[in-house]
DRENDO-1510 file (C-alpha; in Angstrom, 1 decimal, always signed):
<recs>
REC; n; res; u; v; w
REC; 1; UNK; -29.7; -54.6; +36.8 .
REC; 2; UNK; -33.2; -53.0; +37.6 .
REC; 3; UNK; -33.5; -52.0; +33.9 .
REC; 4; UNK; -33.4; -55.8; +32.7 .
REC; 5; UNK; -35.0; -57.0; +35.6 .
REC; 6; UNK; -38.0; -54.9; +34.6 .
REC; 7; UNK; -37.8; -55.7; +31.0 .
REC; 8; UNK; -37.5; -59.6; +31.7 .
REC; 9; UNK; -41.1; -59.2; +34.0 .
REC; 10; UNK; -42.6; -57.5; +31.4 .
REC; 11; UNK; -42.1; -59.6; +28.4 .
REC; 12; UNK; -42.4; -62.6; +30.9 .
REC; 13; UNK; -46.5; -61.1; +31.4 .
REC; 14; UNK; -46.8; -59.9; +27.9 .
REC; 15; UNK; -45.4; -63.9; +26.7 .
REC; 16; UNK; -48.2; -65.2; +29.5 .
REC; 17; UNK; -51.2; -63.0; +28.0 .
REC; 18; UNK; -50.6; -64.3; +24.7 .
REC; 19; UNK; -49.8; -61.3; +23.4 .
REC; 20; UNK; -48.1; -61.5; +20.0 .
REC; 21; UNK; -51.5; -63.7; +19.1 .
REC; 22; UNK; -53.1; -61.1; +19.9 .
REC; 23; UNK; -51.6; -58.7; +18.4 .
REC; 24; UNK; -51.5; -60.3; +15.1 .
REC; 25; UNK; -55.1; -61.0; +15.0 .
REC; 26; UNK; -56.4; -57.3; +16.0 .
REC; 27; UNK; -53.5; -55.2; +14.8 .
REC; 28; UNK; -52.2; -57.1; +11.6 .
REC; 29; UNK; -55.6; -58.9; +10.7 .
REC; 30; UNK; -54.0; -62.2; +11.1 .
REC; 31; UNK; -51.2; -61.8; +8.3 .
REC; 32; UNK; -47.8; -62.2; +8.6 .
REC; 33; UNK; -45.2; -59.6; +6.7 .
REC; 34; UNK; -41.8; -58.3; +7.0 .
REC; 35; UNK; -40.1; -57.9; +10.2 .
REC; 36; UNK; -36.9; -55.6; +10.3 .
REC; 37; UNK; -34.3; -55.7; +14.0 .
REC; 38; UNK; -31.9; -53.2; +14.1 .
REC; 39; UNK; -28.9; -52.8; +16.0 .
REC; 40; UNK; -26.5; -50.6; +16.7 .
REC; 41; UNK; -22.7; -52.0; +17.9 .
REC; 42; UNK; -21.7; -55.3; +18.4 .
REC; 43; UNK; -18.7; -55.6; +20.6 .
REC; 44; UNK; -17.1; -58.6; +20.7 .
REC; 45; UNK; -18.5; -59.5; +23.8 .
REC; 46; UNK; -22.3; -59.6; +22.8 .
REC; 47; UNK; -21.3; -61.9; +19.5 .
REC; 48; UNK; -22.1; -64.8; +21.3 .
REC; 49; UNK; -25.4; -63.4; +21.7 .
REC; 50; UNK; -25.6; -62.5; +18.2 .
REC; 51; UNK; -25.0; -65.9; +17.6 .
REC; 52; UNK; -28.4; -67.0; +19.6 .
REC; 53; UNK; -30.4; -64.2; +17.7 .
REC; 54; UNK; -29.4; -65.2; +14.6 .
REC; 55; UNK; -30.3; -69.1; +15.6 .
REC; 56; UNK; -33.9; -68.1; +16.8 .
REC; 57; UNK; -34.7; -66.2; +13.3 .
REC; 58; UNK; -33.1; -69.0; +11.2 .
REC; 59; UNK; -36.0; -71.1; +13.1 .
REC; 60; UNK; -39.4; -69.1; +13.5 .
REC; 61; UNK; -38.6; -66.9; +10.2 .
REC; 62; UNK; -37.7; -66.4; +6.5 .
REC; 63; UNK; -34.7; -64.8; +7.0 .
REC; 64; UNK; -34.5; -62.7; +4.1 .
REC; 65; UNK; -32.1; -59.6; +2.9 .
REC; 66; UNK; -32.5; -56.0; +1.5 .
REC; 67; UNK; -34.4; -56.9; -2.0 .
REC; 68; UNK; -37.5; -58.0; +0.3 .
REC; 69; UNK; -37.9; -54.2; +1.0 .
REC; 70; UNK; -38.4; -52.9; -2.7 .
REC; 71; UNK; -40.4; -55.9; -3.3 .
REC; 72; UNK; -42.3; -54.5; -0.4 .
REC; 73; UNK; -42.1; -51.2; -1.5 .
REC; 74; UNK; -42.9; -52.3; -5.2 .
REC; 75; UNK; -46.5; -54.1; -4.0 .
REC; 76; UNK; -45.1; -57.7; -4.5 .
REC; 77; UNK; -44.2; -59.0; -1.1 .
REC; 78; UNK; -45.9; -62.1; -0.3 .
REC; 79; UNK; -45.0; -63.5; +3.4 .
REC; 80; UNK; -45.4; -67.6; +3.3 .
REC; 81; UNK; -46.6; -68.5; +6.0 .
REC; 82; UNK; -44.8; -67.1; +8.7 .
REC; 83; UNK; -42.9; -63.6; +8.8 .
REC; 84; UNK; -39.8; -62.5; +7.3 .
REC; 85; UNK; -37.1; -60.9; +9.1 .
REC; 86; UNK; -34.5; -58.6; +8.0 .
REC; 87; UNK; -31.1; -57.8; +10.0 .
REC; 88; UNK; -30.2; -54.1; +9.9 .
REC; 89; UNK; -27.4; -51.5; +11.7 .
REC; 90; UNK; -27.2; -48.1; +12.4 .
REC; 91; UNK; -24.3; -45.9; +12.6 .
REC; 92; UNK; -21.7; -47.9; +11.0 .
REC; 93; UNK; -19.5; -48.8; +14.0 .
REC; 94; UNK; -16.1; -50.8; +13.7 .
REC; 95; UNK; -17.9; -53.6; +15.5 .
REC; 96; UNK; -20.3; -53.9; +12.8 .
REC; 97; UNK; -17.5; -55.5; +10.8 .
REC; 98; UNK; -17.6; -58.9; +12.7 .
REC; 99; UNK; -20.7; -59.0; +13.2 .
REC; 100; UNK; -21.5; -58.7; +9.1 .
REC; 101; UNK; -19.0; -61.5; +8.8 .
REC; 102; UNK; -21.5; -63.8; +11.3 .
REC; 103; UNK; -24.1; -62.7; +8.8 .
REC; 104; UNK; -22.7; -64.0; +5.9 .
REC; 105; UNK; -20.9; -67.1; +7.0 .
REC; 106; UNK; -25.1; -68.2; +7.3 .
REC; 107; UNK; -25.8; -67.1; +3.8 .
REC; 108; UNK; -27.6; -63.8; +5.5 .
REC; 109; UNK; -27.5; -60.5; +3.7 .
REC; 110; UNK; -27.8; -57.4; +5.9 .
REC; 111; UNK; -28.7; -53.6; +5.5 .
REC; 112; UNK; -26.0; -51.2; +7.3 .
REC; 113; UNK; -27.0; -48.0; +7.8 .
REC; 114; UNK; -23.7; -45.9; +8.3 .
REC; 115; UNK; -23.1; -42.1; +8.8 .
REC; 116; UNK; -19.9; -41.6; +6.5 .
REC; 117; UNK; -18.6; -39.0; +8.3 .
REC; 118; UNK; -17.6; -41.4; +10.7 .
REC; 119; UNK; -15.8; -43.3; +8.5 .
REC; 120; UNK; -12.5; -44.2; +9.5 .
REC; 121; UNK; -13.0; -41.8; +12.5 .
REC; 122; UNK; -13.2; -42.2; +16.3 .
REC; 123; UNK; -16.0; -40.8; +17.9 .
REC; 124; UNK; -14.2; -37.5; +19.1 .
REC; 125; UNK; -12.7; -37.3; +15.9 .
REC; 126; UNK; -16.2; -37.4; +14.4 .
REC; 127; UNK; -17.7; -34.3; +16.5 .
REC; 128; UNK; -14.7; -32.7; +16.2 .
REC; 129; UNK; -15.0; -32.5; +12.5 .
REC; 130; UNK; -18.4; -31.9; +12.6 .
REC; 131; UNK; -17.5; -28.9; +15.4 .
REC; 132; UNK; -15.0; -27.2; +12.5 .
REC; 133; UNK; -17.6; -27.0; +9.9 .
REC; 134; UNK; -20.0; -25.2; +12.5 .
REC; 135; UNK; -21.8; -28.0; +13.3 .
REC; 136; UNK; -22.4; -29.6; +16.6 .
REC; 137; UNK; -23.1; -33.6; +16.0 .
REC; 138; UNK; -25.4; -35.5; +18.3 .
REC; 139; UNK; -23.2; -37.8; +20.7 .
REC; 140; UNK; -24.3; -41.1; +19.5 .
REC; 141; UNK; -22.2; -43.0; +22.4 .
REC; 142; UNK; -21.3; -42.0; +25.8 .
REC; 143; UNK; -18.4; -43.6; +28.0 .
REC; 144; UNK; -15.1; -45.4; +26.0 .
REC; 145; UNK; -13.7; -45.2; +22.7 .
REC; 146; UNK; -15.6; -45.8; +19.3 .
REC; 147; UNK; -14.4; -46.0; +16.5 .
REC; 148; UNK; -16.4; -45.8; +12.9 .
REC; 149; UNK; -16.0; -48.6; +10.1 .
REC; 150; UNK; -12.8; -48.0; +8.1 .
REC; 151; UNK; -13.3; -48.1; +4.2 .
REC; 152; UNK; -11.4; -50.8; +3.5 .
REC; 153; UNK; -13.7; -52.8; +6.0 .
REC; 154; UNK; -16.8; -51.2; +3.9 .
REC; 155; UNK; -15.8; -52.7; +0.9 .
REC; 156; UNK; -15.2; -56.3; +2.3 .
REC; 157; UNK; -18.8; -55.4; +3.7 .
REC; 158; UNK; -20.2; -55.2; +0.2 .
REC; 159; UNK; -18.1; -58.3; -1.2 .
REC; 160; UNK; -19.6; -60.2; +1.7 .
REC; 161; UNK; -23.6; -59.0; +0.2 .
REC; 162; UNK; -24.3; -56.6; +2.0 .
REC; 163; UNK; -26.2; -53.3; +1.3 .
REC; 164; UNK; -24.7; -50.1; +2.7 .
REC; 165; UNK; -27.5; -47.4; +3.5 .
REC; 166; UNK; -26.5; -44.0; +4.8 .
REC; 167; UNK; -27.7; -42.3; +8.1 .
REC; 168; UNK; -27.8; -38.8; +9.0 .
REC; 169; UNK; -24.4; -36.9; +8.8 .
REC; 170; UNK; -24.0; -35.2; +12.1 .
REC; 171; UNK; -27.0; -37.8; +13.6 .
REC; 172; UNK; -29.0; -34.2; +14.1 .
REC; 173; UNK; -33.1; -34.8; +15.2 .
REC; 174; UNK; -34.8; -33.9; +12.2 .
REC; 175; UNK; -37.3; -33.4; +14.0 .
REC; 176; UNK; -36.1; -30.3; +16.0 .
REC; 177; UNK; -34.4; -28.6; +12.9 .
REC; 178; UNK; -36.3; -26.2; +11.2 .
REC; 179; UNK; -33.8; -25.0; +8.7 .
REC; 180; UNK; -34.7; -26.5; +5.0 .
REC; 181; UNK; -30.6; -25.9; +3.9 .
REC; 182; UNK; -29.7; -28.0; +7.0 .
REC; 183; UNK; -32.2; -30.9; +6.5 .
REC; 184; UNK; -30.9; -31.3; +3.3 .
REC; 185; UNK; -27.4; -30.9; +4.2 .
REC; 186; UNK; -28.1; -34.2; +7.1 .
REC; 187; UNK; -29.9; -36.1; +4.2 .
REC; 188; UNK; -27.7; -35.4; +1.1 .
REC; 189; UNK; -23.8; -35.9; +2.7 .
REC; 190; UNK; -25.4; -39.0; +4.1 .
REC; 191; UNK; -26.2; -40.1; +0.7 .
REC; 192; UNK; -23.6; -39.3; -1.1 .
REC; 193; UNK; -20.7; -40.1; +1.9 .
REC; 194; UNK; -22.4; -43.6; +0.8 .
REC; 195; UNK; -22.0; -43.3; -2.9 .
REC; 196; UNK; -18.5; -42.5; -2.8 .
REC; 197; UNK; -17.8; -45.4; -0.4 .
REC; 198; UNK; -19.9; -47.9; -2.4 .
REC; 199; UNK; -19.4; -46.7; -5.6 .
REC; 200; UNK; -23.2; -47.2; -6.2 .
REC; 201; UNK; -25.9; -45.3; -5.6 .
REC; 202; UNK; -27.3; -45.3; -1.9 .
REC; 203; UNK; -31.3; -46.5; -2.4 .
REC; 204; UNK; -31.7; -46.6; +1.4 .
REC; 205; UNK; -31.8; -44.0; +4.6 .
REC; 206; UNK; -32.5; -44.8; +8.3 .
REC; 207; UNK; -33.3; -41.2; +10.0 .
REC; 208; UNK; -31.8; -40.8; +13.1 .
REC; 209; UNK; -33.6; -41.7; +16.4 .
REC; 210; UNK; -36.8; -43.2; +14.0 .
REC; 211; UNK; -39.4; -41.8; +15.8 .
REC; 212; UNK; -42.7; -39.6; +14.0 .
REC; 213; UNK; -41.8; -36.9; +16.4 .
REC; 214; UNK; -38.1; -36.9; +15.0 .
REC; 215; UNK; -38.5; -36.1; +11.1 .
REC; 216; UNK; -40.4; -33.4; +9.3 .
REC; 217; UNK; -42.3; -33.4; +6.7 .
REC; 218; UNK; -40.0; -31.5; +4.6 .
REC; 219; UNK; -37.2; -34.1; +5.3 .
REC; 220; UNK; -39.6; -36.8; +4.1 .
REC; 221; UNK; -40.4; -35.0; +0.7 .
REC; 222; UNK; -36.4; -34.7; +0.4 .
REC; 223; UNK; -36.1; -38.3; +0.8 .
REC; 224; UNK; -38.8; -38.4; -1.5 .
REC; 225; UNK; -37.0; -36.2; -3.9 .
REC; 226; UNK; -34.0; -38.4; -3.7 .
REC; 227; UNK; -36.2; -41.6; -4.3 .
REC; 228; UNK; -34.5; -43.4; -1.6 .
REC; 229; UNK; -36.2; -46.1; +1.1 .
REC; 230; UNK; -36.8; -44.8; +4.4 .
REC; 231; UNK; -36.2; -46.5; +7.5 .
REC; 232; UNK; -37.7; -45.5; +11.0 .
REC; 233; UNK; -37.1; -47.6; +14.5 .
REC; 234; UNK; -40.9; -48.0; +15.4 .
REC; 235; UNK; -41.6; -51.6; +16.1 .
REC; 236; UNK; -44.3; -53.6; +14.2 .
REC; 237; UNK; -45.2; -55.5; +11.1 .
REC; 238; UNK; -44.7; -54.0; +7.5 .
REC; 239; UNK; -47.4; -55.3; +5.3 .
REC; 240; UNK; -48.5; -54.1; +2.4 .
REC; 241; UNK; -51.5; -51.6; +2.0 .
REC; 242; UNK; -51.6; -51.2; +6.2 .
REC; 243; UNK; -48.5; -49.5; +7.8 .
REC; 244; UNK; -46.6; -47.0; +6.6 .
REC; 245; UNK; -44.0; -46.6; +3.6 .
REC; 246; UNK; -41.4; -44.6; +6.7 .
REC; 247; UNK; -41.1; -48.8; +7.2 .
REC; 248; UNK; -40.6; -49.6; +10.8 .
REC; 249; UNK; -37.9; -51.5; +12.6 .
REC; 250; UNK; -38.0; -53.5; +16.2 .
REC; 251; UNK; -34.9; -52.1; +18.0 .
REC; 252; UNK; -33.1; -54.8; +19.6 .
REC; 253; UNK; -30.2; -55.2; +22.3 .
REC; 254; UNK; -28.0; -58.5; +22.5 .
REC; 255; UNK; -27.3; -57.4; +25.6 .
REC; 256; UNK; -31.0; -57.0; +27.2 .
REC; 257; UNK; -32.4; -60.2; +28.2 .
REC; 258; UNK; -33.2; -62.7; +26.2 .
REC; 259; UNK; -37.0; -63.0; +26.7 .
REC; 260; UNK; -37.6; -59.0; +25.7 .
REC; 261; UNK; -35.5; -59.8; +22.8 .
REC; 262; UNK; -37.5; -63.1; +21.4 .
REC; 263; UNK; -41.0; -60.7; +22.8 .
REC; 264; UNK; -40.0; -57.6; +20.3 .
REC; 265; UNK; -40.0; -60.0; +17.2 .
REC; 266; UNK; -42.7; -62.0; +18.1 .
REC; 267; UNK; -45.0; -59.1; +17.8 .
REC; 268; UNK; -45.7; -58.7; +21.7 .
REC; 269; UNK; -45.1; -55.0; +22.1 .
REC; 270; UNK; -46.7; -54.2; +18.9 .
REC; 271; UNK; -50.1; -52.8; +20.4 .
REC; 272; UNK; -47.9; -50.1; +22.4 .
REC; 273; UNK; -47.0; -48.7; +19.6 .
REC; 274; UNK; -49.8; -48.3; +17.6 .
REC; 275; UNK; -50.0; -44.4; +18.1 .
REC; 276; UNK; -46.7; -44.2; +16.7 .
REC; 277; UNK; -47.0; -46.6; +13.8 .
REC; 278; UNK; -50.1; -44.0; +13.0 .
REC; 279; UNK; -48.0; -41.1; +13.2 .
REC; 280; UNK; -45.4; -42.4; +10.4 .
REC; 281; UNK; -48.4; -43.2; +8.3 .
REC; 282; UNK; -49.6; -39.4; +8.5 .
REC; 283; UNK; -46.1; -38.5; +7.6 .
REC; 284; UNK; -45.3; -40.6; +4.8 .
REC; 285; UNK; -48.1; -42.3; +3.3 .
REC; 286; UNK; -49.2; -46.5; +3.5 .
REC; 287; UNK; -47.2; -48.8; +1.9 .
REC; 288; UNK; -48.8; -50.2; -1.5 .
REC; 289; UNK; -51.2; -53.3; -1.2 .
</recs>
C-alpha cells in the first residue's frame, strides 16, 4: 500500500510541475517520436485495467504496431503530431494470451517478447530444465504458479498480428556474465526457440532486465551479428538521430495506480532517466536521423 501510495504522490507533483512539457521541450527538443510500454503478465484480474490503458493510448496517441520500429530503425519514422505508442510483453506468460486477444479485437498489433524455453512450461518446470543442462535460470516470478504460453496459443498469437520476439533463454543478467560461449548461448536459443515456434525468422530481442548496466558490449555486437532489433526497458522517447538504437521502453504495471501509469507515457519521468538513456547510447550507437 505504501509502495503505491508513494508512486501516486509522486506522479501527482511531477503532473503539477508540468513535467512531461518539460521534458519534451529540454530533453526531446520539442518533437514527438515513438513510445514503447511493456508489460509483463496480465492475469485476468488486471484485464480490466488493461482495458483503460488501452482507452487512454487510443486517445492521446497513434497507436501503432511492430513495423513502426524498422521504419524507425530504417531512418523513415515521422511522428504526426503527437507520439506513437507501441504495446510490448516480456517473458511470454500464459496470461499474455488474453491479453493479445484485447489487442487485436481493437485492430492493435503487439510485439511479445517470449523466452521459448518456457514454452508450454510452468515456472518450476522451466528452472528445472534449465538446472539439468547446468544452468541456473533467473526466477522471473516469485509466489504462485506460472505457467509459460503453450504453442498452440503462440500460433493463434501470430494469426491474430502479432510479432513474436525472443528474450533471453535462462533470463541470465548479461550484464554479470563474462563468458562469450554463454552470452551467445542466452542470445542464440532465444532466437532460434522463436524461429522454430514462428516458423519465421525472429528480427526482434528484448535483453533481460533492459538496463545499460545489464548487457555487454559483446552481447550487443552478437545481436549485432544476428541483425536483430534490440529492446531495453529504459523509459523515454525514441527519435531518430537522438536516443539510442538499444530502443527504450516505459515499463508499465496495470496494477500500480493509475496516475504513475498515464505519468510514464506522458514523458514525466523522462528527465530521471537521462543518465541511463546515455549509457545505452555508449553501448549501442544513436538511432539514424
Amino acid at each position: 500500500m505504501f509502495h503505491h501510495l508513494r508512486k501516486w504522490c509522486g506522479a501527482a507533483w511531477l503532473t503539477f510541475r508540468g513535467e512531461a512539457a518539460r521534458g519534451r521541450r529540454d530533453i526531446h527538443h520539442g518533437r514527438h517520436g515513438l513510445r514503447m510500454a511493456v508489460l509483463h503478465d496480465t492475469p485476468a484480474t488486471l484485464l480490466p485495467r488493461l482495458e483503460r490503458l488501452l482507452d487512454h493510448a487510443e486517445d492521446r496517441f497513434d497507436v501503432v504496431g511492430p513495423e513502426a520500429v524498422a521504419d524507425l530503425l530504417a531512418g523513415r519514422f515521422t511522428a504526426r503530431g503527437r507520439d506513437a505508442l507501441l504495446f510490448t510483453f516480456d517473458d511470454g506468460f500464459a496470461s499474455n494470451h488474453a491479453a493479445a486477444e484485447r489487442l487485436a479485437a481493437r485492430g492493435i498489433r503487439g510485439l511479445f517478447f517470449v523466452i521459448p524455453s518456457f514454452i508450454d512450461r510452468t515456472l518450476e518446470e522451466w528452472t528445472a530444465h534449465h538446472r539439468q543442462a547446468g544452468r541456473e535460470a533467473f526466477a522471473i516470478w516469485s509466489g504462485g504458479t506460472r505457467r509459460g504460453l503453450a504453442r498452440a496459443q503462440v500460433r493463434e498469437m501470430v494469426a491474430m498480428g502479432h510479432v513474436i520476439g525472443g528474450h533471453n533463454d535462462a533470463h541470465l543478467d548479461l550484464g554479470g556474465v563474462a563468458d562469450p560461449d554463454v552470452i551467445r548461448g542466452e542470445i542464440d536459443r532465444a532466437l532460434d526457440g522463436v524461429e522454430s515456434l514462428t516458423g519465421a525468422p525472429c528480427a526482434d530481442f528484448a535483453f533481460a532486465f533492459g538496463r545499460p548496466r545489464t548487457i555487454r558490449p559483446l552481447a550487443v555486437a552478437r545481436l549485432e551479428e544476428r541483425g536483430v532489433r534490440t529492446y531495453a526497458c529504459v523509459r523515454g522517447l525514441n527519435l531518430p538521430g537522438v536516443t539510442p538504437r538499444l530502443l527504450l521502453r516505459d515499463q508499465i504495471d496495470p496494477g500500480e495506480p493509475w496516475l504513475f501509469q498515464r505519468a510514464c507515457l506522458d514523458g514525466a519521468v523522462d528527465r530521471r532517466w537521462v543518465s541511463e538513456v546515455d549509457g545505452l547510447r555508449r553501448l549501442g550507437g544513436v538511432l539514424p536521423g
